[in-house]
N, CA, C and O atoms as a CHARMM CRD file, in Angstrom:
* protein
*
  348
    1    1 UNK  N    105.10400  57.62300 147.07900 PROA 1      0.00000
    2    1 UNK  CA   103.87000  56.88900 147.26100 PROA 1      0.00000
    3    1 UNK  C    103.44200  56.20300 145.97100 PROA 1      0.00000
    4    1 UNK  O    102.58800  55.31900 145.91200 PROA 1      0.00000
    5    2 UNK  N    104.26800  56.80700 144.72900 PROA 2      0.00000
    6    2 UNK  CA   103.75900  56.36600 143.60500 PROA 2      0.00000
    7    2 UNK  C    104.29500  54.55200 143.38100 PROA 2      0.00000
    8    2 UNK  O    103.94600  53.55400 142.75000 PROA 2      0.00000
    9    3 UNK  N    104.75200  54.74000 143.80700 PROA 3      0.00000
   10    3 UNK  CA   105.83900  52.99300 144.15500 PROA 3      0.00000
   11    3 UNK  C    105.15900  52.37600 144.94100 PROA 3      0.00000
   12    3 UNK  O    105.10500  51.14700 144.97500 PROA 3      0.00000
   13    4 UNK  N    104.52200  53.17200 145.71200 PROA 4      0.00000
   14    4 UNK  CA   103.68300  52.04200 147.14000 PROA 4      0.00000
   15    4 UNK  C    105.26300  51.02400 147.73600 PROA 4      0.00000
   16    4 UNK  O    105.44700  49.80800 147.70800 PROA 4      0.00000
   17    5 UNK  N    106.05900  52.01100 148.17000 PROA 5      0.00000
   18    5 UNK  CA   107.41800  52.15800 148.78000 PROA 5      0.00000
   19    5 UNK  C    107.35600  52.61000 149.79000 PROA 5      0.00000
   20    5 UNK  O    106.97000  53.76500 149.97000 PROA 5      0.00000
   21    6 UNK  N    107.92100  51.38300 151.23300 PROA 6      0.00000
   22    6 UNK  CA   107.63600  52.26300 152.64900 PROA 6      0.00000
   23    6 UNK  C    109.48700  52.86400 152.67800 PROA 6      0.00000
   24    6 UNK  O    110.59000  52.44400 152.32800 PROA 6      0.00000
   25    7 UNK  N    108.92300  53.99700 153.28900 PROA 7      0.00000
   26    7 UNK  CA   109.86700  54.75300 153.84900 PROA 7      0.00000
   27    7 UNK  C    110.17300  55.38900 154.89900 PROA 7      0.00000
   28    7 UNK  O    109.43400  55.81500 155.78700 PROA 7      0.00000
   29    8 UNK  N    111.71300  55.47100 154.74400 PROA 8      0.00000
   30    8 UNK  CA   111.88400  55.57200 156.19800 PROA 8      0.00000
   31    8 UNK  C    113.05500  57.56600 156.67300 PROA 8      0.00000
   32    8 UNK  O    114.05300  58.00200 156.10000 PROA 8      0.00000
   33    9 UNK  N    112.51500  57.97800 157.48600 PROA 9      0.00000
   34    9 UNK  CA   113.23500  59.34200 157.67200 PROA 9      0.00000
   35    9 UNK  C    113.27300  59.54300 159.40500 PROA 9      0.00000
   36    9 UNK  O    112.96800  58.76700 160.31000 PROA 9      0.00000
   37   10 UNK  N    113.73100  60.78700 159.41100 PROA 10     0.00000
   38   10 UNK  CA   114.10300  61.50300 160.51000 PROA 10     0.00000
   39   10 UNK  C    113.13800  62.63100 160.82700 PROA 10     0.00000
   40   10 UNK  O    113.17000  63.61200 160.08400 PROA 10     0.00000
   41   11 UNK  N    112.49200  62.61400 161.59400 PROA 11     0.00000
   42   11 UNK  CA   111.42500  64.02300 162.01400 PROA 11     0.00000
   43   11 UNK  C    111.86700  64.71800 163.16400 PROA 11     0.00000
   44   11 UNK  O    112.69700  64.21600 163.92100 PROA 11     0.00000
   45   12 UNK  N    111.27000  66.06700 163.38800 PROA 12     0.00000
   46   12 UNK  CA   111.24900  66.28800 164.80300 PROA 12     0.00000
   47   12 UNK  C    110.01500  66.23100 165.23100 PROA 12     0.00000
   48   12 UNK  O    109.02200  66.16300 164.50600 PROA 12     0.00000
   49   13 UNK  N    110.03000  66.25800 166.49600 PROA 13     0.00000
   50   13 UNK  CA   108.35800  65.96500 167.36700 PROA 13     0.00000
   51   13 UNK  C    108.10300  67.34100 167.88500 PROA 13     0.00000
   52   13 UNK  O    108.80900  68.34700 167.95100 PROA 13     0.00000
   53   14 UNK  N    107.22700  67.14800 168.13300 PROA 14     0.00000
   54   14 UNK  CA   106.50400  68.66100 168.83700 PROA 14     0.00000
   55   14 UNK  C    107.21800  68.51900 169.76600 PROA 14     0.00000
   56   14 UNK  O    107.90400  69.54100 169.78000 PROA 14     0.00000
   57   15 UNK  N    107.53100  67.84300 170.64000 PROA 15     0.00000
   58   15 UNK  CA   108.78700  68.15200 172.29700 PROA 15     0.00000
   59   15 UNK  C    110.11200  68.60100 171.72700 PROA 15     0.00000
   60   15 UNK  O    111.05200  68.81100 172.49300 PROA 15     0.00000
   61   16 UNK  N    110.23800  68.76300 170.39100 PROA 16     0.00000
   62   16 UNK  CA   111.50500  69.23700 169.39600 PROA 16     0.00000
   63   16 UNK  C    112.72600  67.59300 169.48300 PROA 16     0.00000
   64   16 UNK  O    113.95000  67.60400 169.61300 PROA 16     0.00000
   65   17 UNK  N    112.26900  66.99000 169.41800 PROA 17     0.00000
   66   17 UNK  CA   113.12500  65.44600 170.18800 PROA 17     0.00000
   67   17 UNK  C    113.31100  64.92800 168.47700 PROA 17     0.00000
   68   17 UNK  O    112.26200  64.80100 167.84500 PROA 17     0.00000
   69   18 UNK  N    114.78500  64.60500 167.67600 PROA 18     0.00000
   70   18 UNK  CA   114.49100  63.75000 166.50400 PROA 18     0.00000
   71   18 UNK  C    114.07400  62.32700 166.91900 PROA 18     0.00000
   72   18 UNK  O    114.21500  61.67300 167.95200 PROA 18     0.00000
   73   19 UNK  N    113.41500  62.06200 165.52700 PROA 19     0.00000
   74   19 UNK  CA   112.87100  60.40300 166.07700 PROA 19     0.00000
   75   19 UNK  C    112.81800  59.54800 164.84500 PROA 19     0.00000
   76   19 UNK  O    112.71900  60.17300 163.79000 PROA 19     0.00000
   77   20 UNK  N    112.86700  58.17900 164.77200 PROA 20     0.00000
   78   20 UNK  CA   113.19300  57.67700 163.39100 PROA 20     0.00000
   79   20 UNK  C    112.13300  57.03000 163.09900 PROA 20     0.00000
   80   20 UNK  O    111.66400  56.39300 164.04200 PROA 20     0.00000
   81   21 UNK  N    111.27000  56.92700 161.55700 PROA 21     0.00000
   82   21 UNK  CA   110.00300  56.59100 161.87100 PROA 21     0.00000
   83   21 UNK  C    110.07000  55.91800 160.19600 PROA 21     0.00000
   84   21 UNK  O    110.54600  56.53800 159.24600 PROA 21     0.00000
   85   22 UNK  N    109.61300  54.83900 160.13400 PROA 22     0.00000
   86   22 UNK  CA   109.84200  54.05900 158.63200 PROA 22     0.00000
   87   22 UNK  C    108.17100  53.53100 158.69000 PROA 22     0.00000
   88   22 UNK  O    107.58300  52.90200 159.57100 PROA 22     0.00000
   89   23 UNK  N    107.76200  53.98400 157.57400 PROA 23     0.00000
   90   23 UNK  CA   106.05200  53.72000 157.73600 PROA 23     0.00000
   91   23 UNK  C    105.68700  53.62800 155.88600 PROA 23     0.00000
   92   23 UNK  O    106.28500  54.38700 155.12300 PROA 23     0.00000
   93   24 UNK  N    104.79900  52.75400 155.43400 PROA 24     0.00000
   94   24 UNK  CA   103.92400  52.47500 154.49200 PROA 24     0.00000
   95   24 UNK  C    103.36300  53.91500 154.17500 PROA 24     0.00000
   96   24 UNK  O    102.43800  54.17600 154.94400 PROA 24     0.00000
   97   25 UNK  N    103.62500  54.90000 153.31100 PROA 25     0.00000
   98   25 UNK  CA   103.05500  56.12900 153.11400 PROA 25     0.00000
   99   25 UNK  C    101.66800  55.72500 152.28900 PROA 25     0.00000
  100   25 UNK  O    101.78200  54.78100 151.50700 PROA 25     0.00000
  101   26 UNK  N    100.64000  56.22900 152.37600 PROA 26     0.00000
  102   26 UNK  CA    99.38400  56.28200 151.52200 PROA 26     0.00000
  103   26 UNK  C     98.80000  57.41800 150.81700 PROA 26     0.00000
  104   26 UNK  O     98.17900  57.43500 149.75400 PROA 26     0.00000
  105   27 UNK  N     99.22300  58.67600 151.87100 PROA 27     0.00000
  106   27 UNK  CA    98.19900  59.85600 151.69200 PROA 27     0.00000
  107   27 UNK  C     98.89500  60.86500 152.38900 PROA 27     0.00000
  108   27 UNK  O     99.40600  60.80000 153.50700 PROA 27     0.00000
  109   28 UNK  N     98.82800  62.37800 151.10700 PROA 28     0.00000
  110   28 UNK  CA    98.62800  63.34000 151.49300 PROA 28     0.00000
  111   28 UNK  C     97.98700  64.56800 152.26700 PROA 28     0.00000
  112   28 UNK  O     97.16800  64.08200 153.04600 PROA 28     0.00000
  113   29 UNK  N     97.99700  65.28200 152.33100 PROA 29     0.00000
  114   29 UNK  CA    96.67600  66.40800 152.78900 PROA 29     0.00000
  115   29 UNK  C     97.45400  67.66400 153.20700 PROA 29     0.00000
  116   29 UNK  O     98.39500  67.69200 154.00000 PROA 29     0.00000
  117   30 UNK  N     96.96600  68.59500 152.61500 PROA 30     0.00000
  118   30 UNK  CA    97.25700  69.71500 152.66000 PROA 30     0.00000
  119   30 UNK  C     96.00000  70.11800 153.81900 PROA 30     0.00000
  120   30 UNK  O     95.02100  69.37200 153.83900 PROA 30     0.00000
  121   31 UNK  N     96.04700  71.41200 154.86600 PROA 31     0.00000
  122   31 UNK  CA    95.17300  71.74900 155.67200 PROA 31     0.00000
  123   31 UNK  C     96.25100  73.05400 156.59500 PROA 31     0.00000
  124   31 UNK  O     97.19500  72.87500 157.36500 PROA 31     0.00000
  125   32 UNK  N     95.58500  74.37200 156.08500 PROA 32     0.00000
  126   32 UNK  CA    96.10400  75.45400 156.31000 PROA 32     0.00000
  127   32 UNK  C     97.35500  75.95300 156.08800 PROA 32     0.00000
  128   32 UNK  O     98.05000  76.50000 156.94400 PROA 32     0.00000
  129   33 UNK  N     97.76600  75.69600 154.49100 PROA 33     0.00000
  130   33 UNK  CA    98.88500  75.57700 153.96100 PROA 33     0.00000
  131   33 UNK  C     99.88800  74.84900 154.73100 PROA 33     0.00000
  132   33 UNK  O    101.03600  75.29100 154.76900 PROA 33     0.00000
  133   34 UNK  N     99.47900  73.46000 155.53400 PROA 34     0.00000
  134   34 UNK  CA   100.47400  72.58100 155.70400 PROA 34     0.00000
  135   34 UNK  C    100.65700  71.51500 155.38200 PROA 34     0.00000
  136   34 UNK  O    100.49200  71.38300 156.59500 PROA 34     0.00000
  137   35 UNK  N    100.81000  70.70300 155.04600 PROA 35     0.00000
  138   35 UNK  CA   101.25300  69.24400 154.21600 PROA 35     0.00000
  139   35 UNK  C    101.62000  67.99200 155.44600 PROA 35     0.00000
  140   35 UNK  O    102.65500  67.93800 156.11100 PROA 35     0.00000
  141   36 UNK  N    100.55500  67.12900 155.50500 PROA 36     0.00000
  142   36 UNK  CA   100.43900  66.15700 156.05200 PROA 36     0.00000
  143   36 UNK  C    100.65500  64.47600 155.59900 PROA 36     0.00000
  144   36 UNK  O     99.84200  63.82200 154.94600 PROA 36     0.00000
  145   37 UNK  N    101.70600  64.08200 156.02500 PROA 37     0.00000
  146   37 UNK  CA   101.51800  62.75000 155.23300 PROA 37     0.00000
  147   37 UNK  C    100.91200  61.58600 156.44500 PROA 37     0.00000
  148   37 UNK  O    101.03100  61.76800 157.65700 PROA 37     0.00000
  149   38 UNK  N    100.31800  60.49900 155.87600 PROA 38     0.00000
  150   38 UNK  CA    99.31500  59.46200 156.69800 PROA 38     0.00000
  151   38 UNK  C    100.06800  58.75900 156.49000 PROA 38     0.00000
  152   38 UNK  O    100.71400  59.08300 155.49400 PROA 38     0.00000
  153   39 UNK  N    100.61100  57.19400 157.27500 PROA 39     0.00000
  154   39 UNK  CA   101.02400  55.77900 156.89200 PROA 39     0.00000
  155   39 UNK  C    101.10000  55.55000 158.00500 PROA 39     0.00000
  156   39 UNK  O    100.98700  56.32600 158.95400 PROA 39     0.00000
  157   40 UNK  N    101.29600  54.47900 157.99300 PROA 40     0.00000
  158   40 UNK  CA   101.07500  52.80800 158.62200 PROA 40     0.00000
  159   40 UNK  C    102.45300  52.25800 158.60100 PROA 40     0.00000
  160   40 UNK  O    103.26100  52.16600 157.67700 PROA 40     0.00000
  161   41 UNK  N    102.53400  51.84400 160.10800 PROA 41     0.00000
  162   41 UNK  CA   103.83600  51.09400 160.75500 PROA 41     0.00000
  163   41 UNK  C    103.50500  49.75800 160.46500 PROA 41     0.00000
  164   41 UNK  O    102.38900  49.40800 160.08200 PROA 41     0.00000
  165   42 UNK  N    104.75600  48.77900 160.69800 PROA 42     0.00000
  166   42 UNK  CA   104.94500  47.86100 160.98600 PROA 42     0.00000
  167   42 UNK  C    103.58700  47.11700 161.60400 PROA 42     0.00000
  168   42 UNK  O    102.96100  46.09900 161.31100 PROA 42     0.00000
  169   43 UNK  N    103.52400  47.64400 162.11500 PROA 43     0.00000
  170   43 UNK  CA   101.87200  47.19900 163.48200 PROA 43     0.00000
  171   43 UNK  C    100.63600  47.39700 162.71600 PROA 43     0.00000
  172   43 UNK  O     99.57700  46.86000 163.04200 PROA 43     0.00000
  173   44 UNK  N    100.80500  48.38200 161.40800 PROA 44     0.00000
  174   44 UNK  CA    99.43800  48.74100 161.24500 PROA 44     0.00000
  175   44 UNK  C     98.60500  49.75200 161.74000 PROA 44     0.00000
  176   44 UNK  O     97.41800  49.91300 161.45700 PROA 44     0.00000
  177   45 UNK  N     99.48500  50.60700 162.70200 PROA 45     0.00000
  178   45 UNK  CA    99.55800  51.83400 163.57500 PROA 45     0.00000
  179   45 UNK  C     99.66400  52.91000 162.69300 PROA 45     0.00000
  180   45 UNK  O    100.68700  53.23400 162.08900 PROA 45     0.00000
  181   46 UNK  N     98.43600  53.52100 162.63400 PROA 46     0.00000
  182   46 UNK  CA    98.29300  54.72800 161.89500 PROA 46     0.00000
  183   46 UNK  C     98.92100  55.94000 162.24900 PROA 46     0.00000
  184   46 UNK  O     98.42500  56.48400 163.23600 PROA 46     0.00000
  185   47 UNK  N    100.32000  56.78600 161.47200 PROA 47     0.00000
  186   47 UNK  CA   100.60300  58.02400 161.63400 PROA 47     0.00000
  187   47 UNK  C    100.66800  59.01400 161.07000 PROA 47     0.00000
  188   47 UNK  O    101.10500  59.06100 159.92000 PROA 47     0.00000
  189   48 UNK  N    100.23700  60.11100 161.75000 PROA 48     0.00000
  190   48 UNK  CA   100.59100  61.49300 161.15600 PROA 48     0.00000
  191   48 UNK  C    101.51900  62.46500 161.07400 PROA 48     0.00000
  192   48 UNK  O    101.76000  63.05000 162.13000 PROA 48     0.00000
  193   49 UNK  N    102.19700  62.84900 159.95700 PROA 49     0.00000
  194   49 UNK  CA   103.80400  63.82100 159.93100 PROA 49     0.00000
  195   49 UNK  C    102.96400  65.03200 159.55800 PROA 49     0.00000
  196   49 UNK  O    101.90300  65.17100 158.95000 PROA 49     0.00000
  197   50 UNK  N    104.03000  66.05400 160.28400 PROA 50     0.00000
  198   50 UNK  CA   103.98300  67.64400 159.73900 PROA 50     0.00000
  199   50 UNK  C    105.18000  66.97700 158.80300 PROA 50     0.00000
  200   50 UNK  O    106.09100  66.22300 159.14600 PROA 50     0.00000
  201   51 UNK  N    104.80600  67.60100 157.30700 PROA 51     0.00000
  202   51 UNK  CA   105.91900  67.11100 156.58100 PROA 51     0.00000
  203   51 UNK  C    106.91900  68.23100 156.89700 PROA 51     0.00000
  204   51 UNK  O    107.91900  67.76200 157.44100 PROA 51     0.00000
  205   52 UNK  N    106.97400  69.61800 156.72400 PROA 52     0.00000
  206   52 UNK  CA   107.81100  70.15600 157.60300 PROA 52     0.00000
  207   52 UNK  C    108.96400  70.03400 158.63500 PROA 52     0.00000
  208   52 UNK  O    110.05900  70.57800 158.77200 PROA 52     0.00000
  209   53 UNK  N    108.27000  69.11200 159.28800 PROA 53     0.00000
  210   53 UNK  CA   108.90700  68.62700 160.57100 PROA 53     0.00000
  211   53 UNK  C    110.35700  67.64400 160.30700 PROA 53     0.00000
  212   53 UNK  O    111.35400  67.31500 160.94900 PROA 53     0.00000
  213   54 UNK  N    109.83600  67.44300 159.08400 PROA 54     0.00000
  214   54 UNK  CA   111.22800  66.26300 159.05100 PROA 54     0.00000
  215   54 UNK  C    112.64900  66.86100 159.00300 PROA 54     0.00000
  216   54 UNK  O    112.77300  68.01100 158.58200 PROA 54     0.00000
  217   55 UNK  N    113.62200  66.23400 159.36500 PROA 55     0.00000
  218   55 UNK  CA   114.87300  66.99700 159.26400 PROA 55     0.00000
  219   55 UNK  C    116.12900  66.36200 158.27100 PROA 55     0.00000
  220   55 UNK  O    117.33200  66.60200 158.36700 PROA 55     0.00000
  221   56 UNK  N    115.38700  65.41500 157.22500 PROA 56     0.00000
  222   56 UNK  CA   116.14800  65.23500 155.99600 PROA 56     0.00000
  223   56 UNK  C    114.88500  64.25500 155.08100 PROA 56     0.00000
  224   56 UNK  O    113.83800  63.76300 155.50000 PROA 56     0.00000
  225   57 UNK  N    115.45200  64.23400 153.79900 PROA 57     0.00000
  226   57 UNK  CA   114.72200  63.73800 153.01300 PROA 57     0.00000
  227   57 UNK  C    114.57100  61.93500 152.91900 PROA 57     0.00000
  228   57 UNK  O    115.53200  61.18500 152.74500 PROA 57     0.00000
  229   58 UNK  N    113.29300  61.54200 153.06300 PROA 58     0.00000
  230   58 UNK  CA   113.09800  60.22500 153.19900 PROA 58     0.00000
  231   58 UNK  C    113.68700  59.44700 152.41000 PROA 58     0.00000
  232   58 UNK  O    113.79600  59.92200 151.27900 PROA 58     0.00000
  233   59 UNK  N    114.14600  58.35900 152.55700 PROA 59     0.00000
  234   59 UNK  CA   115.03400  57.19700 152.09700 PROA 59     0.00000
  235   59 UNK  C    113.31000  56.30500 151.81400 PROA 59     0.00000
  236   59 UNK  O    112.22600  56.32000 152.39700 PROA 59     0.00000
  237   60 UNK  N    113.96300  55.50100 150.41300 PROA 60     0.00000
  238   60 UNK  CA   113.13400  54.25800 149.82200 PROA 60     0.00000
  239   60 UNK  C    113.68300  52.92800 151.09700 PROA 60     0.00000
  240   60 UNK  O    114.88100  52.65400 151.17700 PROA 60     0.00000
  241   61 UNK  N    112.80000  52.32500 151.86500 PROA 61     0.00000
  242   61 UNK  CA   113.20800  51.12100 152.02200 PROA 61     0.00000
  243   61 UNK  C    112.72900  49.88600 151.07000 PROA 61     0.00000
  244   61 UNK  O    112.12000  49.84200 150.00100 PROA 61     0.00000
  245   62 UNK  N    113.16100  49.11600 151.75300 PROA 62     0.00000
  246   62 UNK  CA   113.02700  47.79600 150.62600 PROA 62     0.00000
  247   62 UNK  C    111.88100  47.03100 150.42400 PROA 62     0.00000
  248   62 UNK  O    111.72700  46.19000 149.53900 PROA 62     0.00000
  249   63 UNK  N    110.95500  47.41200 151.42100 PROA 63     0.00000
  250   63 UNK  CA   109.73700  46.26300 151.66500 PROA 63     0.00000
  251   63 UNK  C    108.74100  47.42300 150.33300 PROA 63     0.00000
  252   63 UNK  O    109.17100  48.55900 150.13700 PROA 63     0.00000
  253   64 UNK  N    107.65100  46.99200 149.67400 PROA 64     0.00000
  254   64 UNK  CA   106.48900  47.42100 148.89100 PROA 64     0.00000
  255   64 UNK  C    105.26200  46.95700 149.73200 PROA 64     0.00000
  256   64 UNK  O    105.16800  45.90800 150.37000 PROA 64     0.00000
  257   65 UNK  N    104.53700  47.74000 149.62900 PROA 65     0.00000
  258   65 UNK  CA   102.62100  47.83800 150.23200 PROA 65     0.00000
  259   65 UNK  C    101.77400  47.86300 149.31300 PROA 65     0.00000
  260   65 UNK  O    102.12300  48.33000 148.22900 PROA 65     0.00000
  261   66 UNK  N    100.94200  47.55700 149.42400 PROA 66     0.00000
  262   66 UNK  CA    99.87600  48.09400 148.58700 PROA 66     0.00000
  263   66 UNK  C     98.55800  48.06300 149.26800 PROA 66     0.00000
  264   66 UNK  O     98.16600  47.12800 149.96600 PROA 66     0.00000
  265   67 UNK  N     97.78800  49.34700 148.96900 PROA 67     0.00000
  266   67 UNK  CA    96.39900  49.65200 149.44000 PROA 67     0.00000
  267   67 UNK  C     94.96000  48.87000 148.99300 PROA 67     0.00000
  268   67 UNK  O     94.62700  48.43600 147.89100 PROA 67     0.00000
  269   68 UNK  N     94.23300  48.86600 150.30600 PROA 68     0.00000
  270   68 UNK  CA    93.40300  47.76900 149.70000 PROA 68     0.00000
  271   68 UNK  C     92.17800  49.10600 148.71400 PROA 68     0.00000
  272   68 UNK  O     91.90300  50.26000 149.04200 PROA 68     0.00000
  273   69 UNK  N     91.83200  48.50600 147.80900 PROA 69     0.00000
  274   69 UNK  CA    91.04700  49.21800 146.46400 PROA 69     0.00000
  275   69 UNK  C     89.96100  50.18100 147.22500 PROA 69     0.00000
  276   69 UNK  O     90.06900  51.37600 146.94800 PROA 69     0.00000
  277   70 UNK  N     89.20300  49.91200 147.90200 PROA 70     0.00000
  278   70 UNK  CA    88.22600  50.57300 148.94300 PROA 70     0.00000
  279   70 UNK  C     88.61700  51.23300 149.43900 PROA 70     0.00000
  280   70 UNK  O     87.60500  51.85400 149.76400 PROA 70     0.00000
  281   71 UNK  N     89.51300  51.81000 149.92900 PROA 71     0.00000
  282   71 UNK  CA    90.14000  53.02500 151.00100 PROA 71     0.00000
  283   71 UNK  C     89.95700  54.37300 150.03200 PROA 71     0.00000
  284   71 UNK  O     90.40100  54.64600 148.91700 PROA 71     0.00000
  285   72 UNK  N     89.29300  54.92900 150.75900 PROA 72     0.00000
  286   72 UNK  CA    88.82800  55.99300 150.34500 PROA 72     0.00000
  287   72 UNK  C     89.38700  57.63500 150.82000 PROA 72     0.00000
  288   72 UNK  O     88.68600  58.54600 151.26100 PROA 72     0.00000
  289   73 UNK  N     90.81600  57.64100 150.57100 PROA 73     0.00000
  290   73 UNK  CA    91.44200  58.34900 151.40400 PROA 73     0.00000
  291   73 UNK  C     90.70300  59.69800 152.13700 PROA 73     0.00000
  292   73 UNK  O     90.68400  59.89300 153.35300 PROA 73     0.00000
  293   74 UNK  N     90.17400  60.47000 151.23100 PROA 74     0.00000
  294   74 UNK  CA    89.64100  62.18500 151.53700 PROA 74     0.00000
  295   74 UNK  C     88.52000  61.37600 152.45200 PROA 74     0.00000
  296   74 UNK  O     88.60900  61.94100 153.54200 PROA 74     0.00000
  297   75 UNK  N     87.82800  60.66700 152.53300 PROA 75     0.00000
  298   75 UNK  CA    87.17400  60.17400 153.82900 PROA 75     0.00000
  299   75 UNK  C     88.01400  59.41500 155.19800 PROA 75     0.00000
  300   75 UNK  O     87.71600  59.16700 156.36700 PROA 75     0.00000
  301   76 UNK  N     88.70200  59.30000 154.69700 PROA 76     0.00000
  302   76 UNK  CA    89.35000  58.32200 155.37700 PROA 76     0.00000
  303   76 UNK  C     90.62000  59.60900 156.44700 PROA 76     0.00000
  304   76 UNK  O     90.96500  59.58200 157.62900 PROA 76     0.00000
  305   77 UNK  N     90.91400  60.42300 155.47200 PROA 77     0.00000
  306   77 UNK  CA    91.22600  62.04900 156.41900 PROA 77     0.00000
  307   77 UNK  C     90.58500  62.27400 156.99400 PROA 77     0.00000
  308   77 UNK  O     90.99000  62.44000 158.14500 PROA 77     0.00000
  309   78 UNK  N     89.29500  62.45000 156.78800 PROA 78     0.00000
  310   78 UNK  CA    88.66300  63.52900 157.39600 PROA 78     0.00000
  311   78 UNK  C     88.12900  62.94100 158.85300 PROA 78     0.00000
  312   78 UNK  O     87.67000  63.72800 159.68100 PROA 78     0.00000
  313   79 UNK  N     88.22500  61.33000 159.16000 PROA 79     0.00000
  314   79 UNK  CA    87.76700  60.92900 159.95100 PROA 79     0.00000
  315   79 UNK  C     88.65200  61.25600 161.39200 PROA 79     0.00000
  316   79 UNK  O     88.33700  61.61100 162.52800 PROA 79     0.00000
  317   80 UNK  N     90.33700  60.82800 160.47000 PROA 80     0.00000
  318   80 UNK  CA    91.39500  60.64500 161.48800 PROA 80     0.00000
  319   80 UNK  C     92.25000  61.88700 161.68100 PROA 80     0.00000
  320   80 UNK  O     93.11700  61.99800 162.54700 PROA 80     0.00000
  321   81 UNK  N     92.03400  62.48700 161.09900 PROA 81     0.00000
  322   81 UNK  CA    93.02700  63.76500 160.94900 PROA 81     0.00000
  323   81 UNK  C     92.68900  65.08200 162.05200 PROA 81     0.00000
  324   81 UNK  O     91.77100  65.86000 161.79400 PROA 81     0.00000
  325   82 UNK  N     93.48300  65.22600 163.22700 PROA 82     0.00000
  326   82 UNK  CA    93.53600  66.07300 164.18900 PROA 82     0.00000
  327   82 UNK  C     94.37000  66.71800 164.44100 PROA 82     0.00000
  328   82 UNK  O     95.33600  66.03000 164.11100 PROA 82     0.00000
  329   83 UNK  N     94.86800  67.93000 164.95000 PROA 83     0.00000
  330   83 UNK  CA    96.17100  68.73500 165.03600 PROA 83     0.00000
  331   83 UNK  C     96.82100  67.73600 166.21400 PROA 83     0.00000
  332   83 UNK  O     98.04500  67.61000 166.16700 PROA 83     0.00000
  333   84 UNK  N     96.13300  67.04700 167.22400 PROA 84     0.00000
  334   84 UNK  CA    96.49200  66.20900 167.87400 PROA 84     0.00000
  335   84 UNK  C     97.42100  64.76400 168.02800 PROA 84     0.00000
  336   84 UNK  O     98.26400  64.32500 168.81000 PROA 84     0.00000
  337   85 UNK  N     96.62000  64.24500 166.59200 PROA 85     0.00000
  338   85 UNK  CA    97.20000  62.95200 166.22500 PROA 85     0.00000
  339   85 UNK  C     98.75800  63.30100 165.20000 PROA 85     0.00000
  340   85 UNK  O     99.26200  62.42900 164.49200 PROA 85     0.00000
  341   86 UNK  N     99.31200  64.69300 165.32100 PROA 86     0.00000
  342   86 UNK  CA   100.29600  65.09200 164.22500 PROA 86     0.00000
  343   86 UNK  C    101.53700  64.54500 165.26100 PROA 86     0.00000
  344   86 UNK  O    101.53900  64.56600 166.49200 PROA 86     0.00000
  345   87 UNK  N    102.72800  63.98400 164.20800 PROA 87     0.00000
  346   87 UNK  CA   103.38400  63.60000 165.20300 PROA 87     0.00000
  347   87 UNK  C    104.55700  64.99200 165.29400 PROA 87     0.00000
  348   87 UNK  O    105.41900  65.01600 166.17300 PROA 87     0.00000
């Protein structure tokens, strides 16, 4: 995230299904000793990883992001962040 480098990996889903998911990372969050990462697809489609969940280590793709100055992440968690919205 320190690159503002989207990346791209392999997760599993809660239906246990792998799935391939390349997203703009922004933000962390830890919440009941689990580790959550936030980013943004292609679309601008906000997602949530059990970082856990992944089943190898994320690859750098080629495109760079950058966050607009106002985003206020620890608010910006607390709004969107549900055991629900985890992918």
């Amino acid at each position: 995230m320190r690159k503002w480098t989207v990346i791209e990996f392999i997760y599993r889903t809660k239906e246990n299904h792998e799935s391939y998911s390349c997203v703009a990372p922004f933000g962390l969050k830890e919440i009941g000793g689990r580790w959550y990462l936030f980013g943004f697809d292609r679309e601008d489609h906000l997602h949530i990883f059990d970082i856990a969940n992944r089943t190898e280590d994320p690859e750098l793709f080629w495109a760079t992001f950058s966050v607009p100055e106002m985003l206020d992440f620890g608010r910006f968690a607390e709004r969107y962040f549900t055991p629900e919205r985890v992918k």
